[in-house]
C-alpha positions in Angstrom: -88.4 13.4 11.6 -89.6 16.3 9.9 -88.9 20.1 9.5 -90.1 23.1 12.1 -91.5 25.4 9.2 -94.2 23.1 8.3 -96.0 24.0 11.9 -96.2 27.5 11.3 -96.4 28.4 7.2 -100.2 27.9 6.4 -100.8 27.4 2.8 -104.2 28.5 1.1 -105.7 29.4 -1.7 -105.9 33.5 -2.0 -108.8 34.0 -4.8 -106.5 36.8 -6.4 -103.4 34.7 -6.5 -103.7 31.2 -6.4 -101.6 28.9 -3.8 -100.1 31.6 -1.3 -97.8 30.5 1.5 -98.4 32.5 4.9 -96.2 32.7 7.7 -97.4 33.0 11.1 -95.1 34.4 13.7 -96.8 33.6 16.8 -97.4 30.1 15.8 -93.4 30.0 15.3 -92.7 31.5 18.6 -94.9 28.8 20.1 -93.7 26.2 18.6 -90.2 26.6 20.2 -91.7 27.7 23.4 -93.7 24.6 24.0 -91.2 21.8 21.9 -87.4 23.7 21.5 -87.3 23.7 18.0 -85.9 26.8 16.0 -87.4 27.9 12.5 -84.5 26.4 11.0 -84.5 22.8 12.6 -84.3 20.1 10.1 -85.0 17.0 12.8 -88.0 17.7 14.8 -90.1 15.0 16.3 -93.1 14.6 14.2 -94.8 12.3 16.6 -94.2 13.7 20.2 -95.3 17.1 19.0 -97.9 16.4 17.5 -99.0 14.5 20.4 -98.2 17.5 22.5 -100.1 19.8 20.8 -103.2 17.7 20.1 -103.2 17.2 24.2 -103.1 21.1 23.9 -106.0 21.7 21.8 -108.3 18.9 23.5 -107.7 19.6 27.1 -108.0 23.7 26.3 -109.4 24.5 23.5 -110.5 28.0 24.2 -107.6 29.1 25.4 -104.6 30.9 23.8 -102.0 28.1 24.0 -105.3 25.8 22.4 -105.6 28.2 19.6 -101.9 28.3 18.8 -101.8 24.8 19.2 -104.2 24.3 16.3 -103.0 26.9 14.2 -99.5 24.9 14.1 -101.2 21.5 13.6 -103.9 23.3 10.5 -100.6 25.0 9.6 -98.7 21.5 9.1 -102.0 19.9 7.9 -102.4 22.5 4.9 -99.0 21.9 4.1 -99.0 18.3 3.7 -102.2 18.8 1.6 -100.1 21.0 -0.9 -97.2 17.8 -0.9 -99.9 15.6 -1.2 -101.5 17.4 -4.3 -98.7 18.3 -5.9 -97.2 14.4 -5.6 -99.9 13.5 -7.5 -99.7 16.3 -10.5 -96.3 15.2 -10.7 -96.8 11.7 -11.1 -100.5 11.6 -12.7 -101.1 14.9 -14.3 -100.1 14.5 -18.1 -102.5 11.5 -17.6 -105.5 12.9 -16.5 -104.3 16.4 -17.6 -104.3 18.2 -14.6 -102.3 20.0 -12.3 -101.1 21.1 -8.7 -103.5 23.8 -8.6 -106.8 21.7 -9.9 -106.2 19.4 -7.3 -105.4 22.0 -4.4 -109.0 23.9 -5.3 -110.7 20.8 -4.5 -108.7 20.0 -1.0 -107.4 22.8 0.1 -110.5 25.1 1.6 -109.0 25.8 4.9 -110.2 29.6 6.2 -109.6 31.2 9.8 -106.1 29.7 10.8 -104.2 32.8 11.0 -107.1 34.5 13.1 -105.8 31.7 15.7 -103.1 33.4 16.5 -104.6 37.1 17.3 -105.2 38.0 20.9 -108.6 38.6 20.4 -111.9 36.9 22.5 -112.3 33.5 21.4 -116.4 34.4 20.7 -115.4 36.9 18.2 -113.1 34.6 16.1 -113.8 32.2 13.5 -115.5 29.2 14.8 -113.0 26.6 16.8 -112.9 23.0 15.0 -115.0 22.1 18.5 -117.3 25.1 17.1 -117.0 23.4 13.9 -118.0 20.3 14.6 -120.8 20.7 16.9 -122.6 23.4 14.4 -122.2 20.9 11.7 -124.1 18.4 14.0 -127.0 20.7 15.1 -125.4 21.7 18.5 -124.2 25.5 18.3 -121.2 26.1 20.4 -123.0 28.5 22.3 -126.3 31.5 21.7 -124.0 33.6 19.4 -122.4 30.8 17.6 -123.9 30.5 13.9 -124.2 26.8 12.7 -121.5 26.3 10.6 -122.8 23.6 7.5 -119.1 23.2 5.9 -116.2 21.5 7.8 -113.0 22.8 5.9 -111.0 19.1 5.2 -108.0 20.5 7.4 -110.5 20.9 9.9 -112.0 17.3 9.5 -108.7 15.8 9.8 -107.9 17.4 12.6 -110.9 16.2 14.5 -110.1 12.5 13.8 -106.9 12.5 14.0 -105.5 10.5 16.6 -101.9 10.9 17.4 -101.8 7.2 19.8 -102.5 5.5 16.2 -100.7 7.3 13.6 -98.7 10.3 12.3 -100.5 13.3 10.9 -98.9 13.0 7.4 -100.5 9.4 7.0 -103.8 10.4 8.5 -103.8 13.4 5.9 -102.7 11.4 2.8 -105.5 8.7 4.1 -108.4 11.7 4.4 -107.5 13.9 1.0 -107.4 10.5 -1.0 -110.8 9.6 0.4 -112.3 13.0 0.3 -115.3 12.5 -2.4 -115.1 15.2 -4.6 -111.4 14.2 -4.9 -111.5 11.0 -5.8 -114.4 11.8 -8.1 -112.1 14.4 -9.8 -109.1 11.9 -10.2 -111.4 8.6 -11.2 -113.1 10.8 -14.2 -109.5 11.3 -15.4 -108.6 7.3 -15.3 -106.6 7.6 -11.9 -108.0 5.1 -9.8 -107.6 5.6 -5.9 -108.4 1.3 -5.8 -105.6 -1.3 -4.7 -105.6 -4.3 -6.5 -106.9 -5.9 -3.2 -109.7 -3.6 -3.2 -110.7 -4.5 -7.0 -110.4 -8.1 -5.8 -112.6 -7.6 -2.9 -115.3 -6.0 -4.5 -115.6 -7.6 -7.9 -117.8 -11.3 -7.6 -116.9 -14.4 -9.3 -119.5 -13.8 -12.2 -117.9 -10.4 -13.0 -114.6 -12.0 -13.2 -115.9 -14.7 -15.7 -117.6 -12.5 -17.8 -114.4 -9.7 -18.1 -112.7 -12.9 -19.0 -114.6 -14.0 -21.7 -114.9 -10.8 -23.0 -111.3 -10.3 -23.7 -111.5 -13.8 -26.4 -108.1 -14.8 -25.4 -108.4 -17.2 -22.0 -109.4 -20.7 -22.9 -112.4 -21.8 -20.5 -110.0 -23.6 -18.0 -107.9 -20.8 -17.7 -110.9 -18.7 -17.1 -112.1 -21.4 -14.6 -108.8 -21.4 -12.8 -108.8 -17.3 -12.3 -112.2 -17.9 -10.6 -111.2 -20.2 -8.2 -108.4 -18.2 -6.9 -110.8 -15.5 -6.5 -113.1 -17.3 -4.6 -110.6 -18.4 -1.7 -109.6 -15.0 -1.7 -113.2 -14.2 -1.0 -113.2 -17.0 1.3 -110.1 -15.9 3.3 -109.6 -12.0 2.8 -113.2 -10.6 2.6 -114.1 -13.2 5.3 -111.3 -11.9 7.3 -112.3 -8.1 6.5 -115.9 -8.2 7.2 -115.1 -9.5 10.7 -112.9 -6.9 11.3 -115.5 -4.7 10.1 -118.1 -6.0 12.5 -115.6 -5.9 16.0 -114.1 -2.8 15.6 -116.6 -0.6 13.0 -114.1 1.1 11.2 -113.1 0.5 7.5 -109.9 0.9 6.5 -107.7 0.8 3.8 -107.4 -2.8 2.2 -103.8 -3.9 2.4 -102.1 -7.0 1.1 -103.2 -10.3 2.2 -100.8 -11.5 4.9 -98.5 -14.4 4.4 -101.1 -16.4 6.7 -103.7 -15.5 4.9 -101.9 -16.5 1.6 -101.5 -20.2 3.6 -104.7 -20.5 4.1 -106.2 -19.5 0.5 -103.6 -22.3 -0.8 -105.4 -24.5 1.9 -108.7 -23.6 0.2 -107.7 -24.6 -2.9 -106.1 -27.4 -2.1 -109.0 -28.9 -0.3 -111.2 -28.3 -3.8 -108.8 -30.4 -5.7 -107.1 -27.2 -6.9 -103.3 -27.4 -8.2 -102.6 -24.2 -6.1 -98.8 -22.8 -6.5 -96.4 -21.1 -3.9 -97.7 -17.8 -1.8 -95.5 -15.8 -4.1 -96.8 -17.4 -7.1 -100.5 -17.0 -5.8 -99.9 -13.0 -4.8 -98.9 -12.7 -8.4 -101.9 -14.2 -10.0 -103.7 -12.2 -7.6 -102.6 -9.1 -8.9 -103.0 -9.5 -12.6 -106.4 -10.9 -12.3 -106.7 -6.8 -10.5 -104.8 -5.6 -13.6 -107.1 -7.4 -16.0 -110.4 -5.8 -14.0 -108.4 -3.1 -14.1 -107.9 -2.8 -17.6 -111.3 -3.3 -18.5 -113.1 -0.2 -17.1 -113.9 2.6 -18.9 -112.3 4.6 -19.1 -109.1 2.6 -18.4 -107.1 3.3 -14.9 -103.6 2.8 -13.2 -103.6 2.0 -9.6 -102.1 5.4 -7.2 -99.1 4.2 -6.3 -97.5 2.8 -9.5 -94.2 4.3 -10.0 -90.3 2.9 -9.6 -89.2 0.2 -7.9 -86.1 0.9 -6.1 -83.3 -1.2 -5.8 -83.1 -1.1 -2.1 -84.6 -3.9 -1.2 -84.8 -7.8 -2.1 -88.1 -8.8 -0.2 -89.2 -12.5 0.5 -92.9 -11.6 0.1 -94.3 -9.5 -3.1 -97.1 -7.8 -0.6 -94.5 -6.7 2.0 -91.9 -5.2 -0.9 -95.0 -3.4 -2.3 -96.0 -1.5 1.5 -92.1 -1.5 2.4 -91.2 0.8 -1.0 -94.1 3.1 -0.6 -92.6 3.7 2.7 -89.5 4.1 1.5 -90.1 6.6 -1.4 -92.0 8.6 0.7 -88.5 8.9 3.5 -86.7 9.2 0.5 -88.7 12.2 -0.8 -89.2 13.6 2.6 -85.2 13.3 3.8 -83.9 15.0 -0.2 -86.4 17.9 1.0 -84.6 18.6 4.2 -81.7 18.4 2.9 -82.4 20.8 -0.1 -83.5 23.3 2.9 -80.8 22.9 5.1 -78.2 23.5 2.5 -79.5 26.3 0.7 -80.2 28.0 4.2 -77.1 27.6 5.4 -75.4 29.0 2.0 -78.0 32.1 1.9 -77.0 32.4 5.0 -73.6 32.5 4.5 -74.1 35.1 1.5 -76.2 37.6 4.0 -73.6 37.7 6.3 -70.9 39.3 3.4 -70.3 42.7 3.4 -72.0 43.2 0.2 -74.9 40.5 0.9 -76.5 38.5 -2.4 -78.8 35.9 -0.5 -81.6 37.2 -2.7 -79.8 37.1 -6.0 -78.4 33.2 -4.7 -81.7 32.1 -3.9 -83.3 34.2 -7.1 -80.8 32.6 -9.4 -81.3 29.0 -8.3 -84.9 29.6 -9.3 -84.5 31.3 -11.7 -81.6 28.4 -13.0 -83.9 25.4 -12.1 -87.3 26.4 -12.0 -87.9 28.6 -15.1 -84.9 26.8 -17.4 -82.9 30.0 -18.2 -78.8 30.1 -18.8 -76.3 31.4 -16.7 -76.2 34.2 -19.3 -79.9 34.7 -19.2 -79.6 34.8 -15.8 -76.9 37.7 -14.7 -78.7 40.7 -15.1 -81.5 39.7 -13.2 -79.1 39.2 -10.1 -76.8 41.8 -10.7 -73.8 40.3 -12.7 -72.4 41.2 -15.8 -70.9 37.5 -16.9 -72.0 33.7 -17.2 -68.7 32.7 -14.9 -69.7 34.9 -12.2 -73.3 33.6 -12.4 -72.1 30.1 -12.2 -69.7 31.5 -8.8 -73.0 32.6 -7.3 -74.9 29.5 -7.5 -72.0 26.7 -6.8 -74.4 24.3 -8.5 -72.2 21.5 -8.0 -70.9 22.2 -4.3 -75.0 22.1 -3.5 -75.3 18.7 -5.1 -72.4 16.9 -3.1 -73.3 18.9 -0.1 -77.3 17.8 -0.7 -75.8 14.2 -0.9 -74.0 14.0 2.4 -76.5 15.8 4.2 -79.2 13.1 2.4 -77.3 10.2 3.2 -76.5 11.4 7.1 -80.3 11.2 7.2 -81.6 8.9 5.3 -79.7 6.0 6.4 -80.9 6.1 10.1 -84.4 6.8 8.6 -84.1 3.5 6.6 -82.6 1.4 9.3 -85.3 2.1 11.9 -88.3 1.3 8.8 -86.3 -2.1 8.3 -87.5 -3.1 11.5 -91.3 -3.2 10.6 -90.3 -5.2 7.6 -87.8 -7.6 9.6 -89.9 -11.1 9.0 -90.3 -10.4 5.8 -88.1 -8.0 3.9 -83.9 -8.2 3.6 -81.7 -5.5 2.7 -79.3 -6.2 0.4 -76.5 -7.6 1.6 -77.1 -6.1 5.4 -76.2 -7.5 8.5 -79.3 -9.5 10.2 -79.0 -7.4 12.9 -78.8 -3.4 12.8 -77.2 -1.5 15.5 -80.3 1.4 15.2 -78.7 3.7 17.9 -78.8 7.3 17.1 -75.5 7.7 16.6 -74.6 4.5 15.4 -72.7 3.9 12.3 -75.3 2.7 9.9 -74.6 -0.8 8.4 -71.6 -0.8 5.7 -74.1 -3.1 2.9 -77.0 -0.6 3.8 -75.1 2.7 3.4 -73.7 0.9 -0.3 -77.8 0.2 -1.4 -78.8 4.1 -0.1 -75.5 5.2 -2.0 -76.4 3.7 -5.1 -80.1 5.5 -5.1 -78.8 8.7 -3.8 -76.0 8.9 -6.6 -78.6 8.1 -9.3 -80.7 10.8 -8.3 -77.8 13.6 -8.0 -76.5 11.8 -11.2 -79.6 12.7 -13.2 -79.3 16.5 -11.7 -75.9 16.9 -12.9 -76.9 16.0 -16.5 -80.4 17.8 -16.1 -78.1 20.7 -15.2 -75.7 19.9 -18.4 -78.5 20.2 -20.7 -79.9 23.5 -22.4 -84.0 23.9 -22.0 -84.7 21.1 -19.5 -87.5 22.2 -17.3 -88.1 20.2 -14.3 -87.3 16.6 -15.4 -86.1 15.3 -12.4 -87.1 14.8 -8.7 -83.6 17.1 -7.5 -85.1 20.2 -9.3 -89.0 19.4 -8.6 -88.2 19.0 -4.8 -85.9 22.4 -5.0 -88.7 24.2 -6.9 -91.1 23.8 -4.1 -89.1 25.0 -1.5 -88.0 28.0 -3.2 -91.5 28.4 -3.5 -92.6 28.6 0.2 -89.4 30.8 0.7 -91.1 32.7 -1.5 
């Protein structure tokens, strides 16, 4: 599930002003013609309009419904390029010292989308992504078509995006990773875009002995040992890969070995008179012989998706835990930032409706309050009050937190339950029930709601003392997540 605005804002980059955030009004009006969704929506199916307007765009691309129907998927593309971006600056950028923007420039070179929308003759537009693509192959759309030799990303993603095989939001994050000058860009600033099974893949068993004896400290067994477990991971995960490669042509990401594949690497070893240990105990060796290659490049790197490891979950299998809490931080993230929007609309919405409406001064202050750090006393005159009390009357910062909280946890724990069900051989909630009643409206499992709970209060916990504290300044994921959609209400 994901939110209606995100098909019809386009973000860019405006030379004059930096990251600008346009609304398109016919791509709105479309959008709830062709799928029922409002503006306001907070639960609209990613994956059936998506599919919809991709079926749109390929079957009549020169028409007006075609051109609408790309301006809403370039629309949600750019916008997931700006989460994507700005994920990163949060987590990486006092690293490599860099920030939202410095990564947006790089990415975010979409031009054209809101000509989409104008009722004008589809020769005398900007070139179609079809227009796009052909030029960029040697094969102008037509006489008066000029070969086009750039293909904005948005646009490339677009083309290869297949909605049968996976949501646009994981096609995007897979593209804007990959793109070249991108990863370039992060790598020179020690962020690696590598897994640990990707450094295992591609270093060979020479390398490995000669990092190891580098670093003075592994006796030559030990050394001996780390090589051999390489090897059958060679033998068995590369083996497996490169055949994969060869039937369907396509390389993908490299994901953790498998728990058959783990079985069959112990096999290896077992067969060569190795002492091999459990799966789980292999996985792990595994990844620190990755952290030790890791650790000696130059300049030294930390793998993308390092960051907390949530309580949620108790998983059987180290590989599954790590692709099951990626998921799950990214529902996490995604479900706190509907829930930000659906309660600060509905209050701002509330205050417009008074006789003497202060929407803009709410929405002003919380900005104003969470964004930029000021008091409540810094605060009043800029929205019109004389005193601190009324300021903190205004905002209600604590009625937003509880009501941000029960909005989050009426989504999230749905969200969660369904995601479970990838993860059901190998990953155990907490305490839940084996089996989940995942009906719409079903109550979500009693252990499950307690684990989501326990995250959800930690987060809101943190706000409340980020809030308690003079000169904080973004510190915490409530605030950061609020901040960026004040920011596209802007």
């Amino acid at each position: 599930m994901g939110v209606a605005w995100r098909y019809w804002r386009w973000v860019k980059i405006d030379p004059g002003q930096g990251r600008a955030v346009v609304p398109l009004a016919p791509a709105r009006d479309f959008f709830h013609q062709q799928l029922g969704y409002y503006a306001d929506d907070e639960r609209v199916d990613d994956k059936t309009s998506q599919r919809h307007l991709k079926k749109h765009l390929e079957q009549e691309p020169e028409t007006l419904v075609g051109r609408l129907s790309e301006a809403c998927l370039r629309c949600f593309i750019s916008t997931q390029i700006d989460w994507i971006c700005n994920d990163l600056a949060q987590k990486f950028g006092s690293v490599g010292e860099f920030d939202h923007h410095d990564l947006l420039s790089l990415v975010l070179d979409d031009v054209g989308v809101a000509e989409l929308v104008i009722l004008t003759p589809f020769a005398k537009r900007t070139p179609s992504t079809r227009a796009l693509h052909q030029a960029n192959k040697g094969e102008p759309e037509n006489s008066s078509t000029v070969p086009v030799r750039h293909i904005p990303l948005a646009v490339q993603i677009l083309q290869s995006f297949d909605p049968e095989k996976a949501q646009l939001s994981t096609w995007c994050r897979q593209m804007v990773v990959s793109q070249g000058e991108f990863s370039k860009f992060l790598k020179e600033r020690g962020i690696t875009l590598e897994s640990d099974w990707s450094i295992l893949n591609n270093t060979s068993s020479d390398q490995l002995r000669r990092i190891l004896q580098r670093f003075n400290k592994f006796p030559s067994p030990k050394i001996e040992q780390a090589v051999h477990l390489l090897e059958s991971y060679h033998a068995i995960y590369r083996h497996d890969r490169l055949q994969k490669l060869q039937e369907k042509g396509t390389r993908g990401r490299c994901r953790p070995p498998g728990s058959d594949q783990l079985m069959r690497m112990l096999d290896y070893l077992q067969k060569r008179g190795i002492s091999s240990p459990s799966s789980a105990q292999l996985l792990e060796q595994l990844q620190a012989i990755a952290q030790i290659i890791r650790e000696s490049r130059r300049p030294q790197t930390i793998p993308l998706d390092d960051g907390h490891i949530s309580s949620i979950i108790q998983p059987e299998t180290e590989a599954e835990e790590h692709i099951f809490l990626k998921e799950y931080r990214k529902v996490f993230e995604e479900t706190l930032t509907e829930a930000i929007a659906q309660v600060v609309e509905a209050q701002a919405a509330r205050y417009k409706r008074r006789k003497q409406p202060c929407d803009r001064e709410y929405l002003l202050g919380l900005k104003l309050f969470h964004c930029k750090g000021q008091s409540m006393s810094e605060i009043a005159p800029q929205v019109n009050l004389e005193h601190q009390f009324q300021v903190s009357r205004l905002l209600k910062l604590k009625d937003l937190r509880d009501d941000v909280r029960r909005t989050m946890l009426a989504k999230l724990g749905q969200r969660i339950s369904i995601l479970a069900l990838d993860y059901n051989d190998s990953v155990q909630l907490h305490k839940v029930d084996k089996e989940l009643d995942i009906a719409m409206n079903a109550p979500v499992a009693p252990a499950l709601q307690e684990a989501l709970e326990a995250d959800v209060d930690k987060m809101i916990s943190a706000a409340e003392k980020e809030a308690a504290t003079a000169h904080y300044f973004l510190k915490t994921s409530f605030s950061h997540v609020l901040c960026r959609y004040l920011d596209t209400k802007e």
